[in-house]
C-alpha positions in Angstrom: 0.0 0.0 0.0 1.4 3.8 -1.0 2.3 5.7 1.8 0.1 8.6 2.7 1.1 11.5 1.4 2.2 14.4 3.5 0.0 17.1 4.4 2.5 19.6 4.1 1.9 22.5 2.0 4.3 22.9 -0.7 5.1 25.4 -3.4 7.8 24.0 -6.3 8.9 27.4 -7.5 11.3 28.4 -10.5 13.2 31.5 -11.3 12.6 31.1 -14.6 8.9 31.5 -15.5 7.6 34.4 -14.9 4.5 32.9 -13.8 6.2 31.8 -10.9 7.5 35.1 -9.9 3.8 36.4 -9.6 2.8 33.4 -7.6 6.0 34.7 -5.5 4.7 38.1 -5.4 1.4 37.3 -4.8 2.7 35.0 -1.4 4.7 37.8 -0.1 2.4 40.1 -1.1 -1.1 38.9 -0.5 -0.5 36.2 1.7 2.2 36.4 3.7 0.6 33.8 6.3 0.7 31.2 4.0 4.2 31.9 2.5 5.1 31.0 5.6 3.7 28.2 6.1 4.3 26.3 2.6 7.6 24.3 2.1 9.7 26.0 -0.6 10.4 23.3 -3.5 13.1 24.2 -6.1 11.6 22.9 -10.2 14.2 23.8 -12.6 14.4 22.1 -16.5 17.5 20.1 -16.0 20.0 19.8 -18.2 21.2 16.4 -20.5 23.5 15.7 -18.1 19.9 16.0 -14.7 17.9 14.0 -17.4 20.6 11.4 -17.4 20.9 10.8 -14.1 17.1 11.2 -13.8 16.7 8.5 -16.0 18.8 6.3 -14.2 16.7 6.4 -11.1 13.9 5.5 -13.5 12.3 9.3 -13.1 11.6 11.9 -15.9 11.2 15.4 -16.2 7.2 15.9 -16.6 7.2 19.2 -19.2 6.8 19.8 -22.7 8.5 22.9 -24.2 6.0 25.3 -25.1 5.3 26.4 -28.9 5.8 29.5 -30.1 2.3 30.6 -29.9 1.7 29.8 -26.4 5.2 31.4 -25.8 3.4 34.6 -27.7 0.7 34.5 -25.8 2.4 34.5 -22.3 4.1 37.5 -23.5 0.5 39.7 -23.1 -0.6 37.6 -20.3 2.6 38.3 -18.0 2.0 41.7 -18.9 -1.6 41.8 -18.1 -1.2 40.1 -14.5 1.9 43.0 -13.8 0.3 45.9 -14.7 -3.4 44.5 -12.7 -0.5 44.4 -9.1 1.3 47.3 -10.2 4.6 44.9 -11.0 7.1 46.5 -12.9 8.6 44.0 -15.3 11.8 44.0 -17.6 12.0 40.9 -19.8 15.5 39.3 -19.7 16.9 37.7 -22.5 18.3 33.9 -22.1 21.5 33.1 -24.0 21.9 29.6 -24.2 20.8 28.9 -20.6 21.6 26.5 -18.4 19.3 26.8 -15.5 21.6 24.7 -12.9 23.4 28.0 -12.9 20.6 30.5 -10.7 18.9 27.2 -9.2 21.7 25.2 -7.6 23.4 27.5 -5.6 19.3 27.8 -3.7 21.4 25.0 -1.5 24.1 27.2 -0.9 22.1 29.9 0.5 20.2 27.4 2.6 23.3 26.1 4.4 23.9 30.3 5.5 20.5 31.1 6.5 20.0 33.4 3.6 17.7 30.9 1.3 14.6 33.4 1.4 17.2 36.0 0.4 18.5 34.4 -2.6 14.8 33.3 -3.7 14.0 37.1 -3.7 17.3 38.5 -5.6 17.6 36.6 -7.8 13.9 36.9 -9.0 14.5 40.8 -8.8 17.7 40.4 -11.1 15.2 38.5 -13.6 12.4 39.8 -13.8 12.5 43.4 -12.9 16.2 44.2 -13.7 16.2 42.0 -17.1 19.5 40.2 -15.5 20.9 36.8 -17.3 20.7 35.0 -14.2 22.2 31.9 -16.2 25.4 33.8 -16.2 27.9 33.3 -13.8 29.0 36.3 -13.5 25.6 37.6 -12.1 25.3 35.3 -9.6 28.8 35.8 -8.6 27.4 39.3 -8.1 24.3 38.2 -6.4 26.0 35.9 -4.2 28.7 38.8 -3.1 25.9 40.9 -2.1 24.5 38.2 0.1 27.4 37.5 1.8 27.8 34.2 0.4 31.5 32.6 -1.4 30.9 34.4 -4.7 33.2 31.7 -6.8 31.6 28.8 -5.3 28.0 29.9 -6.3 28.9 31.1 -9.6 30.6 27.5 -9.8 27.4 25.5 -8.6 26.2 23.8 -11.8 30.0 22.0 -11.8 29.6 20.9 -8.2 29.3 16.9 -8.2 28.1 17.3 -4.3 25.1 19.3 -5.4 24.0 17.9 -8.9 23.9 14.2 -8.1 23.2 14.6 -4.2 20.5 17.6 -3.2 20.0 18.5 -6.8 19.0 15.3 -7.9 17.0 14.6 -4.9 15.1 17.9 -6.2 14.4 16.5 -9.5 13.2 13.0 -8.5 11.0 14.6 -5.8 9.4 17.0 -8.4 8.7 14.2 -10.7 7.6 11.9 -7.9 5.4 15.0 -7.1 4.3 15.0 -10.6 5.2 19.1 -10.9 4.6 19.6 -14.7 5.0 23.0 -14.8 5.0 26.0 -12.2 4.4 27.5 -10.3 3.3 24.2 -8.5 1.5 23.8 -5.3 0.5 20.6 -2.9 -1.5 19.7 -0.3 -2.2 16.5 0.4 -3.6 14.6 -2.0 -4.7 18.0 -3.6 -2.5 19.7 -6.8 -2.8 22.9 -7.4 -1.0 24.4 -11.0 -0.8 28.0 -11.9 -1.5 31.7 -10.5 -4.8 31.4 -11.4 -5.0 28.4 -8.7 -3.2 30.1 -5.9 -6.6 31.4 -4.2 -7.6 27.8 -3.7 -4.6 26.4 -2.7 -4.2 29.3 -0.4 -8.2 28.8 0.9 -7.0 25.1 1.4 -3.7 25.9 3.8 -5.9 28.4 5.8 -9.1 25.9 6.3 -6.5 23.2 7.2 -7.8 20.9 5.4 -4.6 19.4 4.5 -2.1 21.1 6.9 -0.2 20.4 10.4 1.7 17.5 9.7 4.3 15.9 8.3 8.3 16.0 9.5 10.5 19.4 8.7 13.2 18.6 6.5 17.0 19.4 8.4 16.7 22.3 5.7 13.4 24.2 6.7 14.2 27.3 8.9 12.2 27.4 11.8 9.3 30.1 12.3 11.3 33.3 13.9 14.3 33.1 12.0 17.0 35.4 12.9 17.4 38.5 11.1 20.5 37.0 8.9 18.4 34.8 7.7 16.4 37.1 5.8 19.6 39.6 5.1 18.3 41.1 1.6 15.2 40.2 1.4 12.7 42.8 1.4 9.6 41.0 2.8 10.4 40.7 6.4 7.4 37.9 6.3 8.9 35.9 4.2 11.8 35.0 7.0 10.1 32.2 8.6 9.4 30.7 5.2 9.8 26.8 5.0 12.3 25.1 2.7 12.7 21.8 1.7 16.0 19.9 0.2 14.7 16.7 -1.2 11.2 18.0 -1.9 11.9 20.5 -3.1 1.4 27.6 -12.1 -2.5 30.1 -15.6 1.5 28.5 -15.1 3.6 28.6 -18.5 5.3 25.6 -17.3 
């Protein structure tokens, strides 16, 4: 018999898509009770070499690459949603990207404290600065504002430790999770895809329907984190946000 599922929220976000940026927004903005209470879940499009070893675990990466209409499209939507919460956006330009690069050193932060800080920076260099957060010279430069080893971040996507230990456990959780696209929210049994779906999955947390159990992973910081564990981040709710290392949305996927 399948285990039971745990009835911890959870909220597989991406730096990418810029629908996951407004679900972020809308968290810290809207409901700041909740973005506290979700587990934070890194879903990133892996490379050949996370397919691989994805692939040797039996496990796949559940999305399609979106045509160029849909990809059209997104481009009015996006602005739509921005301009209806006042967002300023600056579209970014990806050259060749290799999104191991802005995602990867998520673990990095963790292990200081600053994970809610580097969720937030680098979503600002994106989305509202138009930053190429696949190079590594701008996460060098993220990572040095942070206070974090600016080689060793800007290095992440070459670390062994982190693609075929935490990063891997990412990827198979996402697929076991069956995260198609994002952003991408849980609870319980219940799945939740896109911005459009964040109300109910937010009515859900609150009526605790779901909620109040399940173990916090060694990398969840506890409710009342210290103020370095927020140092950059300009949503002082978002410090007592939950994080997850194995387990770590309309969504354009």
């Amino acid at each position: 018999m399948a285990a039971k599922r745990g009835k911890v929220p959870r909220f597989y976000f991406n730096f990418r898509s810029p629908y996951s940026w407004i679900a972020y927004r809308d968290l810290m903005d809207r409901y700041p009770d909740v973005a506290q209470a979700v587990e934070w879940h890194l879903w990133w499009e892996p490379d050949a070499d996370g397919e691989r070893r994805m692939a040797e675990h039996g496990h796949h990466f559940p999305y399609s690459a979106m045509s160029r209409e849909k990809h059209l499209y997104i481009l009015q939507d996006v602005r739509r949603l921005t301009t209806d919460r006042g967002l300023a956006v600056s579209w970014p330009v990806d050259h060749d990207p290799v999104w191991e690069v802005p995602h990867l050193p998520y673990f990095l932060a963790l292990d200081a404290g600053l994970g809610p800080a580097w969720i937030e920076r680098v979503y600002r260099a994106r989305w509202q600065e138009g930053r190429d957060i696949c190079d590594r010279a701008t996460i060098a430069d993220i990572a040095g504002e942070l206070g974090l080893p600016a080689e060793r971040a800007a290095a992440a996507a070459d670390d062994e430790e982190l693609r075929g230990g935490r990063g891997l456990r990412a990827l198979l959780a996402l697929s076991d999770a069956g995260a198609f696209g994002v952003p991408f929210f849980t609870h319980g049994y219940d799945k939740f895809w896109g911005v459009d779906r964040l109300a109910a999955f937010v009515a859900s947390v609150r009526s605790g329907s779901g909620s109040g159990s399940g173990a916090r992973s060694r990398d969840t910081p506890p409710a009342g984190a210290s103020d370095a564990d927020v140092a950059g981040a300009s949503d002082a709710d978002f410090a007592a946000a939950r994080s997850a290392d194995p387990g770590h949305a309309g969504g354009c996927g």
